[in-house]
NUMI-579454 format. One record per atom (N, C-alpha, C, O, CB): atom name; x, y, z; residue number from 1. Coordinates in steps of 0.02 Angstrom, whole numbers, plus 50000, padded with zeros to 5 digits. Glycine has a CB too. Layout:
residues N
   atom      c1      c2      c3   seq
     CA       X       Y       Z   NUM
...
***
This chain:
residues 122
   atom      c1      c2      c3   seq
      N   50042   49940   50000     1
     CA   50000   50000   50000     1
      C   50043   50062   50000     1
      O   50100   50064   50023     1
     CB   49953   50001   50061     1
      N   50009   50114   49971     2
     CA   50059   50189   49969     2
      C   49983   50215   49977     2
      O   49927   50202   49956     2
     CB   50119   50219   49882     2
      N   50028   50277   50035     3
     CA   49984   50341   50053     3
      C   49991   50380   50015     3
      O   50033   50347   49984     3
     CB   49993   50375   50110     3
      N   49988   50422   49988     4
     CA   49982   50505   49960     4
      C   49962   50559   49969     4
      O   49920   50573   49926     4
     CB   49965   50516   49922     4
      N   49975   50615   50021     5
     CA   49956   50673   50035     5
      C   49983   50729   49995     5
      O   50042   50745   50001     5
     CB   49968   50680   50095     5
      N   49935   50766   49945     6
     CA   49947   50814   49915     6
      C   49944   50888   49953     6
      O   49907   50891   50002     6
     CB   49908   50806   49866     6
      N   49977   50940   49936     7
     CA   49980   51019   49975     7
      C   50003   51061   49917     7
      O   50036   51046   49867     7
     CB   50041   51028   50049     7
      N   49973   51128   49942     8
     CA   49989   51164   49910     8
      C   49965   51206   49853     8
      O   49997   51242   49815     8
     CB   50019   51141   49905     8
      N   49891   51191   49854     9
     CA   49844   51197   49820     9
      C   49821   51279   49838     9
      O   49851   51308   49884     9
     CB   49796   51138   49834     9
      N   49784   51302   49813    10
     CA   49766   51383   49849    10
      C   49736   51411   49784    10
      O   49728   51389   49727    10
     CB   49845   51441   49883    10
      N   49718   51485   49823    11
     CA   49697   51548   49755    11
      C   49735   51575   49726    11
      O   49768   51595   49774    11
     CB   49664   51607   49767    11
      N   49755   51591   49692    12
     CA   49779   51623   49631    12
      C   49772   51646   49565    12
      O   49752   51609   49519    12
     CB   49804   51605   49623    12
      N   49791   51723   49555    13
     CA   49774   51753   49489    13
      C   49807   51737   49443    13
      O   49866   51721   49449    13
     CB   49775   51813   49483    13
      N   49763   51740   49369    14
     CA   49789   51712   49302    14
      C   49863   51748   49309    14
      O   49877   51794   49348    14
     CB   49737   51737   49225    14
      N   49908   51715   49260    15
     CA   49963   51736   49277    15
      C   50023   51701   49340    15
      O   50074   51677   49318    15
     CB   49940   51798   49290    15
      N   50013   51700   49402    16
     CA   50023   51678   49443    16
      C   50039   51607   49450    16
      O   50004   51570   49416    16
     CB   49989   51699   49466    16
      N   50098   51569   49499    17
     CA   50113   51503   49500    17
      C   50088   51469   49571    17
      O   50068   51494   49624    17
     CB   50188   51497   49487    17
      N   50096   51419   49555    18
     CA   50094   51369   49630    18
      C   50119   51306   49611    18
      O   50116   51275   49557    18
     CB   50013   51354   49668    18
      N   50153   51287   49686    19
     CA   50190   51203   49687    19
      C   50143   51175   49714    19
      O   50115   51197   49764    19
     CB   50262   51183   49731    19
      N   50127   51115   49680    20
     CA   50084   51064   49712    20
      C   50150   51026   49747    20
      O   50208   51037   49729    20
     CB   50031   51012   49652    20
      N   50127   50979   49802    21
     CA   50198   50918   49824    21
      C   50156   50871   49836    21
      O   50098   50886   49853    21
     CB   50258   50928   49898    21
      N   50174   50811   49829    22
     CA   50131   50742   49860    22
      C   50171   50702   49900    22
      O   50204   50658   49872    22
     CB   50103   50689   49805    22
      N   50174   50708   49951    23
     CA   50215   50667   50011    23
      C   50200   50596   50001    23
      O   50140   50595   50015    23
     CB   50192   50688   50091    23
      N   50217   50531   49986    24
     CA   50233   50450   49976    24
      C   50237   50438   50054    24
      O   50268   50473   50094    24
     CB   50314   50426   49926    24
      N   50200   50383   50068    25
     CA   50228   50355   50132    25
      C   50202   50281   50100    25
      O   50172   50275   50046    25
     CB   50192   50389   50218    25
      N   50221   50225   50147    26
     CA   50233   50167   50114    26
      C   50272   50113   50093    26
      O   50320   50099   50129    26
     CB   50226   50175   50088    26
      N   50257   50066   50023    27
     CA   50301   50049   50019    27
      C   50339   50110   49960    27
      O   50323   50168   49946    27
     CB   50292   49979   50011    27
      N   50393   50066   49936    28
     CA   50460   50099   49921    28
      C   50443   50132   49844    28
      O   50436   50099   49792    28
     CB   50533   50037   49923    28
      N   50437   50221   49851    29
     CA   50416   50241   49821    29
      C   50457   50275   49758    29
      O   50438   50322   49724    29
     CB   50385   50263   49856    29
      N   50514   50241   49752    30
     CA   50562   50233   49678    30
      C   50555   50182   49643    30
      O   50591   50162   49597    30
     CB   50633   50229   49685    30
      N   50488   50149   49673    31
     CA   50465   50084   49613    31
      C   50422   50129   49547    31
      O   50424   50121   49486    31
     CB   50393   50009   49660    31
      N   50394   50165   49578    32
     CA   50313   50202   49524    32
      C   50322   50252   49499    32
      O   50341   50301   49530    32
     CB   50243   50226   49556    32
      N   50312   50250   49442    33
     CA   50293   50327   49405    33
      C   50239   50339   49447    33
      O   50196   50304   49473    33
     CB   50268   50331   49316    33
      N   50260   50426   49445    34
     CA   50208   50473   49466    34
      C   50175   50496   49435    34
      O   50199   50493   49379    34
     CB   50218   50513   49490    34
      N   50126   50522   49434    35
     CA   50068   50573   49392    35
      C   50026   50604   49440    35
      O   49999   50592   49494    35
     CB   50013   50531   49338    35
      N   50033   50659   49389    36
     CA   49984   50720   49422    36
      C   49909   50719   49384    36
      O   49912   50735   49325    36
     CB   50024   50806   49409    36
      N   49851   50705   49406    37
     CA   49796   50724   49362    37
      C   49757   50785   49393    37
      O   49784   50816   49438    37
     CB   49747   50662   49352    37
      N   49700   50803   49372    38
     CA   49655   50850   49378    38
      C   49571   50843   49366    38
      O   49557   50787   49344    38
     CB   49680   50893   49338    38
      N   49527   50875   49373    39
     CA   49462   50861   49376    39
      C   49435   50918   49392    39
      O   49445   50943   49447    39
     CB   49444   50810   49416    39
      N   49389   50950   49339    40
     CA   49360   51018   49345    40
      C   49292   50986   49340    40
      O   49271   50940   49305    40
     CB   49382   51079   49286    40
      N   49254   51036   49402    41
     CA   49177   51040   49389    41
      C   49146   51009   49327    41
      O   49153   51035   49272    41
     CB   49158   51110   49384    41
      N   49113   50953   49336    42
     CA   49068   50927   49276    42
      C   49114   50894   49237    42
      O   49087   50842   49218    42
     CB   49028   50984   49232    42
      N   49182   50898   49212    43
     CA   49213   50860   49189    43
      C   49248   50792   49216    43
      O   49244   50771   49273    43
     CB   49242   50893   49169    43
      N   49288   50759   49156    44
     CA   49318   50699   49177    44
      C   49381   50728   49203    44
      O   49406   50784   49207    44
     CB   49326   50642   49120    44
      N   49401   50657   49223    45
     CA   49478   50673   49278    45
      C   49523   50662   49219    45
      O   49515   50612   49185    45
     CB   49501   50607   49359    45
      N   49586   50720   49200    46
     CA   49613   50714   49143    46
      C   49693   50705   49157    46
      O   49714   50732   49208    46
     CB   49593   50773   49100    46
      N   49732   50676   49122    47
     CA   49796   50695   49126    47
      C   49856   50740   49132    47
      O   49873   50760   49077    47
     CB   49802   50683   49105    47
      N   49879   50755   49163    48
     CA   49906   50807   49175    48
      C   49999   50812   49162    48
      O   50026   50849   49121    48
     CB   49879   50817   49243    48
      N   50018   50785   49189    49
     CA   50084   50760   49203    49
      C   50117   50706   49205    49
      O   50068   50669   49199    49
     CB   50095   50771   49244    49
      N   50175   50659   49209    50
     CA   50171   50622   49233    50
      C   50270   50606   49223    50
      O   50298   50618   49169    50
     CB   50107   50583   49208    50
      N   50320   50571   49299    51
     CA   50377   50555   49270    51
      C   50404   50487   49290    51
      O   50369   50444   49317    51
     CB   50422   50605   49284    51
      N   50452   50480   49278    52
     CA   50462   50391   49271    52
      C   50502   50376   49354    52
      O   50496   50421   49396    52
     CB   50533   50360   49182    52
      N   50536   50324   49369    53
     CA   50541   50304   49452    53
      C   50600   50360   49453    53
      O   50600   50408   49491    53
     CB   50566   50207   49482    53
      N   50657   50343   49396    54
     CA   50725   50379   49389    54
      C   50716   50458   49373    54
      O   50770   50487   49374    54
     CB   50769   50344   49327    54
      N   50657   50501   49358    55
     CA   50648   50554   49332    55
      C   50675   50526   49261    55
      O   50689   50581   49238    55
     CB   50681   50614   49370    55
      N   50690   50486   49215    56
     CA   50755   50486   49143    56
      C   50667   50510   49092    56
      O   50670   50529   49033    56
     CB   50820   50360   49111    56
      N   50611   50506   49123    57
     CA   50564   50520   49070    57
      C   50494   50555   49087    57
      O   50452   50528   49124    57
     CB   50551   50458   49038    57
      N   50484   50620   49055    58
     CA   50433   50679   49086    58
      C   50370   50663   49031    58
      O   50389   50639   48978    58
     CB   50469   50776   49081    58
      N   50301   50673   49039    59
     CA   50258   50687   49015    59
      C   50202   50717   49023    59
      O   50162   50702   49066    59
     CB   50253   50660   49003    59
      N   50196   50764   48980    60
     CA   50143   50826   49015    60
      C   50094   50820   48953    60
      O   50113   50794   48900    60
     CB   50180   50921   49029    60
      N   50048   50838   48960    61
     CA   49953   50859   48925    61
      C   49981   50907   48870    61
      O   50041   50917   48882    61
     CB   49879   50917   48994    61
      N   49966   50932   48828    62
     CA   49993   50982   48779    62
      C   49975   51044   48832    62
      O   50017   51083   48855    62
     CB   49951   50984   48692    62
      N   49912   51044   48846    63
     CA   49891   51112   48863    63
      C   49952   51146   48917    63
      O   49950   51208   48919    63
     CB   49810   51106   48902    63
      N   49989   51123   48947    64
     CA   50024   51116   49012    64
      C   50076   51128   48984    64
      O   50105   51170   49019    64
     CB   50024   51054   49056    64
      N   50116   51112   48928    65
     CA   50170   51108   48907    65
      C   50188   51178   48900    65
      O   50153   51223   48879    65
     CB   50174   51068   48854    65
      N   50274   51182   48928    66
     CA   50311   51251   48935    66
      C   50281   51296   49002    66
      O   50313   51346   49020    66
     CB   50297   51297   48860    66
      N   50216   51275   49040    67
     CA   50219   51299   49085    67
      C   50215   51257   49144    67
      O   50243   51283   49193    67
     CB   50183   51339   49078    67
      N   50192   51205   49154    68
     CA   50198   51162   49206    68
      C   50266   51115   49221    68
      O   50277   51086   49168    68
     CB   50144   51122   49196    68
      N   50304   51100   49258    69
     CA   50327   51036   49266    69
      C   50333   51009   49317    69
      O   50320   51041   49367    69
     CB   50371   51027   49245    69
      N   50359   50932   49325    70
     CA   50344   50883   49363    70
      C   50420   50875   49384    70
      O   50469   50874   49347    70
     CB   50303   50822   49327    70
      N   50417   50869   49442    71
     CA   50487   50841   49454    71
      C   50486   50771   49530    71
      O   50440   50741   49558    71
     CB   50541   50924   49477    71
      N   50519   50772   49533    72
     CA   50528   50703   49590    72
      C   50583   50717   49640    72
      O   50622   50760   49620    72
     CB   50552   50626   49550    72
      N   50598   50688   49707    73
     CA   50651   50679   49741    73
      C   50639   50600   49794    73
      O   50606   50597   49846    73
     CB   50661   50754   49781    73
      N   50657   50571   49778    74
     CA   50657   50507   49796    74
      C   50682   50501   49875    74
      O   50656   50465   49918    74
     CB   50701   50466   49745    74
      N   50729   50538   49883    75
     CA   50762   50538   49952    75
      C   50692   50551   49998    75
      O   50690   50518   50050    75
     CB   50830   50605   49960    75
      N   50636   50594   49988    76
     CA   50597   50612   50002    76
      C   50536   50588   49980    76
      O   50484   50620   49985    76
     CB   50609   50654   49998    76
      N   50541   50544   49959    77
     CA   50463   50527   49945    77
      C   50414   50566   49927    77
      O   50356   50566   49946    77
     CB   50436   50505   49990    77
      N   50447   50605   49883    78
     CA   50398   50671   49847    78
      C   50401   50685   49791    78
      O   50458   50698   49770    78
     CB   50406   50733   49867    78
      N   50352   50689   49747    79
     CA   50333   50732   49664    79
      C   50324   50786   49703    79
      O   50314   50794   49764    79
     CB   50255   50710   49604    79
      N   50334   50844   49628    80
     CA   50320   50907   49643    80
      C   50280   50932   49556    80
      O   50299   50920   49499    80
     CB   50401   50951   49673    80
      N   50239   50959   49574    81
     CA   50210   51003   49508    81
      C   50211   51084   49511    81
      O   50165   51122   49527    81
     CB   50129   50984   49498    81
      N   50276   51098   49489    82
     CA   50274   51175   49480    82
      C   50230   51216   49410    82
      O   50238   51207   49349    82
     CB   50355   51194   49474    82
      N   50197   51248   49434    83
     CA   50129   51283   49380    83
      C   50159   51342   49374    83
      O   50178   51369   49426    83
     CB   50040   51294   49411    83
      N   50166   51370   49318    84
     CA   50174   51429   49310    84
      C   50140   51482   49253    84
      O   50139   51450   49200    84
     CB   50231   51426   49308    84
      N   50118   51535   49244    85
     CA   50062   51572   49203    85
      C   50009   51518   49201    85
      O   49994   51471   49165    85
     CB   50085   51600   49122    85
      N   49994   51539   49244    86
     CA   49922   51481   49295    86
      C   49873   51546   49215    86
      O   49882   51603   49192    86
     CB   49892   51509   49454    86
      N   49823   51484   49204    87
     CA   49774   51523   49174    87
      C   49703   51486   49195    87
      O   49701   51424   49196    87
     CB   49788   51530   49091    87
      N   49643   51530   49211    88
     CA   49579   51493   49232    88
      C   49549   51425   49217    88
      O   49512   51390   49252    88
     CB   49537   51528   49214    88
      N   49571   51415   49160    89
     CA   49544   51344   49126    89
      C   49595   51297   49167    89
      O   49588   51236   49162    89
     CB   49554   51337   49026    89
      N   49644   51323   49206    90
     CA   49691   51252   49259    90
      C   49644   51247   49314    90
      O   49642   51196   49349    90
     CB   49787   51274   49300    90
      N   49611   51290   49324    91
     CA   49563   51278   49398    91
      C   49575   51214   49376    91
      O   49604   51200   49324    91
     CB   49470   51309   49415    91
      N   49542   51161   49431    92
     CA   49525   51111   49465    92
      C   49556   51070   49529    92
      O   49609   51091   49550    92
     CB   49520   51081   49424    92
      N   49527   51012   49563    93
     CA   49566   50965   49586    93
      C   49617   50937   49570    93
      O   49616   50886   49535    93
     CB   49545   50933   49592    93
      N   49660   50958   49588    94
     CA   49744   50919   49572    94
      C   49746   50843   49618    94
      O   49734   50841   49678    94
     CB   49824   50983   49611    94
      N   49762   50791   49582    95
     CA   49783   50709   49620    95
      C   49848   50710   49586    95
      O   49867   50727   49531    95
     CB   49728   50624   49599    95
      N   49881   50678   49652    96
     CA   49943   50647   49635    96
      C   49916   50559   49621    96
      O   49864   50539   49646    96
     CB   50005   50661   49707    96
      N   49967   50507   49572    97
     CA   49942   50460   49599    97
      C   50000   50407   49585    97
      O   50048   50435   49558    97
     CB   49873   50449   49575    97
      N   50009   50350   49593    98
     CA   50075   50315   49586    98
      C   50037   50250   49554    98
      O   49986   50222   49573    98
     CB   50126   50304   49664    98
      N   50092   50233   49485    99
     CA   50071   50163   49454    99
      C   50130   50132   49452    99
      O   50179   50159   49478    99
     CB   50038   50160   49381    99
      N   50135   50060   49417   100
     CA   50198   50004   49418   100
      C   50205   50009   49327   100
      O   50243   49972   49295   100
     CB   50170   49902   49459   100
      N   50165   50058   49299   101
     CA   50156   50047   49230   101
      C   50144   50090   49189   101
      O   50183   50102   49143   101
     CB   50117   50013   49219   101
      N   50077   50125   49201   102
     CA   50037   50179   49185   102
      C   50108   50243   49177   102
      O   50161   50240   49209   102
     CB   49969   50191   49254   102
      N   50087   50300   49125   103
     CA   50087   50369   49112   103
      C   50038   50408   49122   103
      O   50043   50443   49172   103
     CB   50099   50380   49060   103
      N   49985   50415   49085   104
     CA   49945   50449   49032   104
      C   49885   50427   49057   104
      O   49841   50471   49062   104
     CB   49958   50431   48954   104
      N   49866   50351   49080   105
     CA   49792   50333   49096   105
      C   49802   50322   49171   105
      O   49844   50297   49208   105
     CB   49759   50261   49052   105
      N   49708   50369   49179   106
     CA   49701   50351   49250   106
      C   49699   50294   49284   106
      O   49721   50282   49341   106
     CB   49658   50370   49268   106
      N   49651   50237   49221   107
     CA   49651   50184   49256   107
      C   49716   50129   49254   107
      O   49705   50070   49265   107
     CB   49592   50158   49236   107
      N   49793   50158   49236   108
     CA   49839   50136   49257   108
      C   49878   50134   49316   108
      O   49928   50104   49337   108
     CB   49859   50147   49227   108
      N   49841   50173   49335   109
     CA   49871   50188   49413   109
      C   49828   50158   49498   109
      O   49768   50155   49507   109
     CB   49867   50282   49415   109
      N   49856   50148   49524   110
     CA   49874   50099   49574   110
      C   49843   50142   49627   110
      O   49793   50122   49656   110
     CB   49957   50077   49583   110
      N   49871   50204   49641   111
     CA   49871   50222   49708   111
      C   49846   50310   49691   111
      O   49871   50351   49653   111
     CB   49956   50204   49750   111
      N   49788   50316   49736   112
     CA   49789   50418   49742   112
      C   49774   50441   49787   112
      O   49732   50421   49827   112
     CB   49746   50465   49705   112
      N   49807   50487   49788   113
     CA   49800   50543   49864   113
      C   49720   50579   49842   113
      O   49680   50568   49796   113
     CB   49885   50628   49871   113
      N   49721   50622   49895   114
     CA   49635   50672   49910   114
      C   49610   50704   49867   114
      O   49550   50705   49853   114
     CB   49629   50729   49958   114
      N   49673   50748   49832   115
     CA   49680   50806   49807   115
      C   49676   50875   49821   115
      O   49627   50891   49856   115
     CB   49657   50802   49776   115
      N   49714   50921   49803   116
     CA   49713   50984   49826   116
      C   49691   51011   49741   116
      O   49705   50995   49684   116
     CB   49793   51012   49868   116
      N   49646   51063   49779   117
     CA   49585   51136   49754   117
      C   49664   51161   49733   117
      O   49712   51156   49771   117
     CB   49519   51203   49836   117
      N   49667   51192   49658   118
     CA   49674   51256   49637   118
      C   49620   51303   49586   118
      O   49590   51287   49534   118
     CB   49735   51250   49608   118
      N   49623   51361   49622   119
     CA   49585   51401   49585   119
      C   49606   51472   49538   119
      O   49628   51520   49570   119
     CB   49543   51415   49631   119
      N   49600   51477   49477   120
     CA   49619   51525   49454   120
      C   49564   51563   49444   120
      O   49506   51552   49425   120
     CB   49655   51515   49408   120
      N   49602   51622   49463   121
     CA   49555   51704   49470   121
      C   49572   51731   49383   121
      O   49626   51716   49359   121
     CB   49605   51782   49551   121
      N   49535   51760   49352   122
     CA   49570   51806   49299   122
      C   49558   51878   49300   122
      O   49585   51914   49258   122
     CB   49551   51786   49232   122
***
């Protein structure tokens, strides 16, 4: 089993950044790719991010690309999603979540934290 507590979530104006982090507790969390997904009001839960156990491989959503990225620290049992020129259409629920396989699909993944609220103001 793996825990996942996400932080870091908050208000913020278009323009504006925020770090998501997802704290790992568990087992040994340099087995799983990570991924970040999302889920806005009325919509499906979509892809967002996602990097491999070693960091050697990143994948992000187009929409995200050049402003978001994903990074990892293993010593710590933590992903990180740095957002930057946050624009309103990123509102939603941010999940971290950990698979043995999965990138890109939700239902490849194994394990998810709560999620943390971001909201963009414009």
């Amino acid at each position: 089993q793996v825990q996942l507590v996400e932080s870091g979530g908050g208000l913020v104006q278009a323009g504006g950044s925020l770090r998501l982090s997802c704290v790992a507790s568990g087992r040994a969390f340099n087995r799983y790719t990570m991924g970040w997904f999302r889920q806005a009001p009325g919509k499906e839960r979509e892809f967002v991010a996602a990097i491999s156990w070693n960091s050697g491989r990143t994948y992000y959503t187009d929409s995200v690309k050049g402003r978001f990225t994903i990074s990892r620290d293993n010593a710590k049992s933590t992903v990180y999603l740095q957002m930057n020129s946050l624009k309103p259409e990123d509102t939603a629920v941010y999940y971290c979540a950990a698979s043995y396989v999965g990138y890109e699909r939700a239902a490849e993944y194994d394990y998810w934290g709560q999620g943390t609220q971001v909201t963009v103001s414009s």
